[in-house]
N, C-alpha and C positions, 0 to 999 in steps of 0.2 A: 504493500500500500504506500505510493505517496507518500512527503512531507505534505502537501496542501492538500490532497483528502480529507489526511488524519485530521488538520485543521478543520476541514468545512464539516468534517463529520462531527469532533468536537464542539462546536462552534454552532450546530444545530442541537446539541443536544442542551448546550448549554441557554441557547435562547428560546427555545422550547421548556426549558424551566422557568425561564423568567417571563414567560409571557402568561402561563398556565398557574405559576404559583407567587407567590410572596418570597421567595429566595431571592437574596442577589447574587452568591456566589458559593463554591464552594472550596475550602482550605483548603491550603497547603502545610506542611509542615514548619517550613518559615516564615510564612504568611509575607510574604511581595507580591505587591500585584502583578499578574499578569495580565497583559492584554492581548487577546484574540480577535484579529481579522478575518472576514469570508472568504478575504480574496487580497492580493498581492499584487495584481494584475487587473485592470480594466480595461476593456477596447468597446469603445465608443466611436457611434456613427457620425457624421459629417455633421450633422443636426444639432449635434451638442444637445442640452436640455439638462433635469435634474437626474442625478447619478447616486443611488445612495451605496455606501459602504457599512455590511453591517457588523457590529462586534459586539462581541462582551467582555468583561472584566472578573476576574479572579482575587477573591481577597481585598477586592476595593473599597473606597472610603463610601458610605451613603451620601449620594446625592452628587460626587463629583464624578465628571465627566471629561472623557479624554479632550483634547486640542489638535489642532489640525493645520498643518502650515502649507501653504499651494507655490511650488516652485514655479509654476507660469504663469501668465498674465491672465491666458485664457480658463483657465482653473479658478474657481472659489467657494467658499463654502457657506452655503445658505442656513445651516441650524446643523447643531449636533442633543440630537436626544435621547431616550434612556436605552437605545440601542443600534440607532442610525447618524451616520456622520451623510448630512446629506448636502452634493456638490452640484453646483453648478458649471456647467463645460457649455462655453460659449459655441455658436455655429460658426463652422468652419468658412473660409470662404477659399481657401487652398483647395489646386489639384493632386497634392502628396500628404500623406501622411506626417502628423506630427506627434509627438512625445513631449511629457511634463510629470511632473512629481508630485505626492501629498504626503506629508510627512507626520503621522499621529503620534502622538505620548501621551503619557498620565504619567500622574507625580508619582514617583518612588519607581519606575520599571528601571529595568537597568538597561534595555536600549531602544530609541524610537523607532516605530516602526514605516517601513518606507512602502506608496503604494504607487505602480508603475502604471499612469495614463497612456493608452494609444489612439490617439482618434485619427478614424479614418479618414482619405479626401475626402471633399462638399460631393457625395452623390444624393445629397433629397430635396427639400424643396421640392418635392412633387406632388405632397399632400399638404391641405391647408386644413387643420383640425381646430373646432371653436368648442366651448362647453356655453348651454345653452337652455336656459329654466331650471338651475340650479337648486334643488331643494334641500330638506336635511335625509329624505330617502329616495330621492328622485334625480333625473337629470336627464337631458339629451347632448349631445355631441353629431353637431354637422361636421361629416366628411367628404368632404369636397379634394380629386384631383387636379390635378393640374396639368395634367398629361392626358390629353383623349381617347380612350379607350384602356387605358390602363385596370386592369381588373386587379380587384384588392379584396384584402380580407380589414374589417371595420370590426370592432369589438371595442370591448372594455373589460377592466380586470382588478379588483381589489386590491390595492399596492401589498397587501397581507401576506399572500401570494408569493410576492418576490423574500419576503421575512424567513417564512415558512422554509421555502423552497432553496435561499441558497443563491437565485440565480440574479448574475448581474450582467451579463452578456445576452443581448436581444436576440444574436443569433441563435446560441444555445435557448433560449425563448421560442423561440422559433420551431426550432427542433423539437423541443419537449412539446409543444403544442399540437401539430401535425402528427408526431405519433401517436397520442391521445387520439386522436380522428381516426388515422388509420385502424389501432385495436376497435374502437367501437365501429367502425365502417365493416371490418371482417367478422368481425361475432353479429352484425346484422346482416349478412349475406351481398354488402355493397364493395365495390371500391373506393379509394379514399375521393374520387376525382367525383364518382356518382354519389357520393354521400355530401358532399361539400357543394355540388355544383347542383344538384336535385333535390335529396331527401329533407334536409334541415330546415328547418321552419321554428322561430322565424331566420329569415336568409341572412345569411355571414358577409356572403360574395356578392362584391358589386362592380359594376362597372363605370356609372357615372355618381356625381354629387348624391348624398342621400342624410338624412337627418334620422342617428335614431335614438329609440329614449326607451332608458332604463329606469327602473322602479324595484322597489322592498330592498334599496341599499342600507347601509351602516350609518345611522346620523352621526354626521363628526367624522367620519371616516376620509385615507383619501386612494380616490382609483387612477389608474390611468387607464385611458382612452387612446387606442392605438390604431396605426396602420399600415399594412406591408403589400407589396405589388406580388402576385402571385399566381403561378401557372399548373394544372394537375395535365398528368397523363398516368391514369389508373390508377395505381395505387403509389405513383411518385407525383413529386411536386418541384417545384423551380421557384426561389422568391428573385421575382424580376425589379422590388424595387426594397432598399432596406428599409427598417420598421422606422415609422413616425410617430409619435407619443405627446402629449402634455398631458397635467395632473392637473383633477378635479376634487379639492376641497370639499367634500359635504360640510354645512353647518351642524351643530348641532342642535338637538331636540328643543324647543320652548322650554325656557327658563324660567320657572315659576318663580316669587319674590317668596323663601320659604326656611322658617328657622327652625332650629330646636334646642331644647334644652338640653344638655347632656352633664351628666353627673358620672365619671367614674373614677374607681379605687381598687385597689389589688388588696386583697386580705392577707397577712402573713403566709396560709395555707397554700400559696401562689394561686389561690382564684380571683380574677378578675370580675368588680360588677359595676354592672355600665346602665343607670337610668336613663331613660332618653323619654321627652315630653314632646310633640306636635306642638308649636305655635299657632301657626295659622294652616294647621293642613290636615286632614282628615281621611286620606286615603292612604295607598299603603308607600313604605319606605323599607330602603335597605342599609342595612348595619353594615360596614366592614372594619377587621381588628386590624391592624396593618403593622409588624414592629419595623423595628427602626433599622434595619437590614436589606428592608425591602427598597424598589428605586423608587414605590409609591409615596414613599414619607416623605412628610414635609415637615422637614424640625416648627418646632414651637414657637409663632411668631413671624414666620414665613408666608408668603402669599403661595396658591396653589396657582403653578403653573395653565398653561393652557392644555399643554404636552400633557402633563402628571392625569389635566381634568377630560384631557378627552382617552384614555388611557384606562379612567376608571369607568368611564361611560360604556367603553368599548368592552372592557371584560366583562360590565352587567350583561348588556347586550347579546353577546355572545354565551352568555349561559340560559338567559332567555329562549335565543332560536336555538340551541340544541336542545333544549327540554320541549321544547312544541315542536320540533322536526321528530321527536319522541313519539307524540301523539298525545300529549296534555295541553290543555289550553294555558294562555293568559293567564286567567282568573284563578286556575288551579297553579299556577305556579307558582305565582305573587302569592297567594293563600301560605303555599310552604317555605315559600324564601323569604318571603318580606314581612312589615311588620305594620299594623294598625295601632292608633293608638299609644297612649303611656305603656312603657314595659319596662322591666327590671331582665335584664341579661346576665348571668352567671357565665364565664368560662376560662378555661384553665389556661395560667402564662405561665415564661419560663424565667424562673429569676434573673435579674443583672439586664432584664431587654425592655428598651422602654415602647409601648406601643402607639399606634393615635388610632382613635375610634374617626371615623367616617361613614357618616348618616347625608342621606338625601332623599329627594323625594324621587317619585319612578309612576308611571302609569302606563296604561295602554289604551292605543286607541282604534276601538271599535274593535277588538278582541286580536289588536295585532301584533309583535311583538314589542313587549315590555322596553321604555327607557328612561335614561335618567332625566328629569325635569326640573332639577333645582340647582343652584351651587348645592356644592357639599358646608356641612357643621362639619368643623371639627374640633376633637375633644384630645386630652392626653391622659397614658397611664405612666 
């Protein structure tokens, strides 16, 4: 195996923890940070646009975040958050390829790590990609070429996606996509050319400008919307133009104006009890313990990030639609997850860990999936 497998392998498992739990990392015997990149290497198309690099940290400080230095001009760095260092790579206007540097650290590593930009000549500019009625679960994206006759493939894709999966190269994007079509094109008795150019509904492949709109996304979330020039013969294919992309912002859910009281104390016994009182709100809310290990916390005294609140939004959300892709409703989930009313919460901590309780409000509307509707209280233990 690989030196950068073992990475990328490590490097999902380890943000696969951090997405799923409240860990931030896990020790080592000396305890120095380490820091893990997905990738070492970037090749990027003529188009430039936002590049994310994703990593984790070992053994690190809560709440500090690597830094990021851009050896080109045409390189820089738009936000670095609790697991994406994400770049902007301007469009090329060159017919040759160029090369630049990003150089990431964190305090205490003992060497920075260096990440190799390639971008290729200016071949795009042949799609013009707009987002368009932008909602917190909704959206359209006009795809319009620029080249007549050009047949493309138009989609859209939860930047998640790219987290999950590892991948930073459009091409290898590409690839992973088209095979996913081909396996389901032969277990339905098609090829991949008649499954893509006939069966799918609604249709992928276009030929001229077309507007299309997607619905029941992630409030707060963000997708890209993409495009590639593309040719099938059976169960092969040909991308005649490379992929086109910008990112689409969902806002987040309506923000009720919504308080609570919260009362809580840890008993010698290391039990934790957490009162929490409705202000002005009468339907249900979610409690989360969060200690101070996690990238959720926000020491005491701190504003919540935008990152940190869409973050917490995201994970409700997400435990939401997997419990209704289950087959329980809304109202049956909120019943077991969430909370009405004054309550007194009991539950077990681990001494020496300070926690912060995080309450919000949360609804659903019209029995669809559940979200968060409030700023977050927060409290400390």
């Amino acid at each position: 195996m690989s030196f950068m497998k073992s990475v990328k392998l490590l490097l999902a498992a380890v943000v696969a923890l951090l997405v799923g739990c409240e860990t931030m990392s896990t020790t080592t015997d000396n305890g120095v940070p380490v820091l893990l990149l997905d990738t070492q290497q970037l090749r990027v198309n003529g188009g430039g646009g936002e590049i994310p690099i994703f990593y984790a940290v070992q053994n690190g400080v809560p709440g500090l975040r690597p830094t990021a230095k851009c050896g080109a001009e045409w390189i820089s760095v738009k936000e670095i958050t609790k697991d994406t260092i994400m770049l902007i790579v301007e469009e090329s206007n060159l017919d040759e390829e160029r090369l630049g540097f990003v150089t990431v650290s964190y305090e205490g590593i003992e060497k920075s790590l260096r990440v190799t930009v390639l971008q290729n000549k200016q071949l795009l500019n042949k799609f013009s990609l707009e987002a368009l009625d932008v909602t917190q679960n909704s959206c359209s994206i006009r795809y319009a070429p620029k080249v007549a006759g050009v047949q493309y493939m138009a989609n859209i894709i939860d930047s998640e996606y790219f987290k999950q999966s590892g991948i930073t190269d459009m091409s290898l994007f590409i690839e992973t996509e088209m095979e996913s079509y081909r396996t389901l094109a032969n277990q339905n008795g098609h090829t991949l050319q008649s499954l893509m150019m006939e069966a799918i509904s609604p249709q992928l492949i276009y030929t001229e400008e077309v507007v299309r709109s997607f619905n029941k996304m992630r409030p707060g979330a963000t997708y890209v919307a993409y495009a590639y020039g593309v040719e099938f013969d059976g169960d092969n294919y040909t991308v005649t133009v490379p992929l086109h992309q910008i990112s689409v912002q969902l806002p987040m859910s309506q923000m009720y104006d919504v308080t609570f009281n919260i009362s809580a104390q840890i008993a010698s016994s290391g039990v934790a009890s957490v009162a929490i009182s409705p202000v002005n709100w009468k339907n249900y809310y979610a409690v989360n313990i969060i200690p101070d290990t996690s990238l959720y916390y926000v020491q005491d005294g701190e504003n919540i990030s935008e990152n940190t609140l869409r973050a917490l939004g995201n994970d409700f959300y997400k435990r939401a639609r997997q419990a209704m892709q289950g087959g329980i409703t809304a109202e049956a989930f909120l019943r077991s997850s969430c909370y009405v009313g004054s309550q007194m919460i009991n539950m077990s901590v681990n001494g020496g860990t300070k926690y912060m309780v995080v309450v919000f409000a949360v609804e659903s509307e019209d029995g669809g999936i559940p979200t968060m509707c409030s700023m977050p209280t927060l409290a400390y233990l």
